[in-house]
N, C-alpha and C positions, 0 to 999 in steps of 0.2 A: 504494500500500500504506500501512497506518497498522493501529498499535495502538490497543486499548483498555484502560485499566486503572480498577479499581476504588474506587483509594484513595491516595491522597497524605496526606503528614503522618506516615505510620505507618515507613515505612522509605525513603524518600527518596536516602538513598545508597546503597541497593542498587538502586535503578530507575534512579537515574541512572548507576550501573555497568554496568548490564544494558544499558540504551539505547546508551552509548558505546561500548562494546568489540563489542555483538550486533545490535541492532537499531536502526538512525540514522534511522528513517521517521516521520512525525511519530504523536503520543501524543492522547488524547483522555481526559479523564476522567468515566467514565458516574457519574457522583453518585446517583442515583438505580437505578442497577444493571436498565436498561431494554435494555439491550442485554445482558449477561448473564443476566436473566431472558426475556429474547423468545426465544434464540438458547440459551439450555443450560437452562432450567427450574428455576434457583433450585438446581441438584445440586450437594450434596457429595462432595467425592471421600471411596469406602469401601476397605475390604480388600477386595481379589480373594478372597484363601482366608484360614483362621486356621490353616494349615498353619506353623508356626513355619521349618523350614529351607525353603517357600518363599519367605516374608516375606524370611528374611535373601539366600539366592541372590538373588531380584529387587532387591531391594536393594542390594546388590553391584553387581548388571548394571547397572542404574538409574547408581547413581555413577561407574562406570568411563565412561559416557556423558557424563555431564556432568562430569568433571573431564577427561578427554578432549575436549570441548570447549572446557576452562577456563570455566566459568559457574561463580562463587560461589554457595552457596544462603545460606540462612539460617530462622531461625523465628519471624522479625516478620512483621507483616501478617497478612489472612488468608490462608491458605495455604492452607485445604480448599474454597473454591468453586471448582466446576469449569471449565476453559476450551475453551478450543478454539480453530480456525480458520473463519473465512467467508470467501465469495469473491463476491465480487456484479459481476451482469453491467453492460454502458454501460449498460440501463437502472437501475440503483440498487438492483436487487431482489436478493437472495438466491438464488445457482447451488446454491451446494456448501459444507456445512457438516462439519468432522469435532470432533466430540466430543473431548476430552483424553482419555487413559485414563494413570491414572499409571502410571509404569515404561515405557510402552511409547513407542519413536521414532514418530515422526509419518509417517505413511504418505504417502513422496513421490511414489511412482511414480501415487497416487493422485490425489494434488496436480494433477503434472502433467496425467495425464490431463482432467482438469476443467477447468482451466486452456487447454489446445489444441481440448478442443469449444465453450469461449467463443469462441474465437478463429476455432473454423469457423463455430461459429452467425454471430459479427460478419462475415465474409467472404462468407458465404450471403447475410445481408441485404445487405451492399452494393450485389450485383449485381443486386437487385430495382429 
């Protein structure tokens, strides 16, 4: 497993916050944003709705998530390009991609799923 990130220089002590306390796997930095543009198409993250009390509710739910985690946020960097997760099989290539969607937890049942038919495709080929 390893991260990607976009940008060093700009908030440094919240990535090295992030990485210490959440994600200890090693870091890679895409300079050229070729991996964020191959894998999510250059997307900003937008409003869901301009519905005002749902802006605030999701928001709410949003923060109770992530202070419940204990993850500090902040509003350095950029913050509106969009992320996600990849998953690539032993050969190198790209399985299972999920798009970020803000406010919403990352769909793990989803995760795993993907995850365990790498592991049978890998176990199917062995036996060949």
């Amino acid at each position: 497993m390893f991260g990607v990130v976009k940008e060093v220089g700009v908030d440094d002590v919240g990535l090295s916050e992030f990485y210490n306390a959440h994600f200890t796997f090693p870091l890679y930095k895409d300079d050229k944003w070729v991996f964020y543009n191959d894998f999510f198409g250059k997307k900003k993250i937008g409003l869901r709705t301009w519905n005002p009390l749902k802006m605030y509710t999701g928001y709410k739910e949003m923060m109770a998530r992530v202070n419940g985690k204990k993850i500090k946020g902040n509003l350095e960097g950029e913050g509106m390009v969009q992320g996600g997760l990849v998953i690539f099989g032993a050969d190198g290539k790209a399985k299972y991609a999920y798009e970020e969607e803000v406010g919403k937890e990352l769909e793990m049942d989803d995760v795993v799923k993907a995850l365990n038919a790498l592991k049978d495709a890998a176990g199917t080929s062995d036996k060949h």
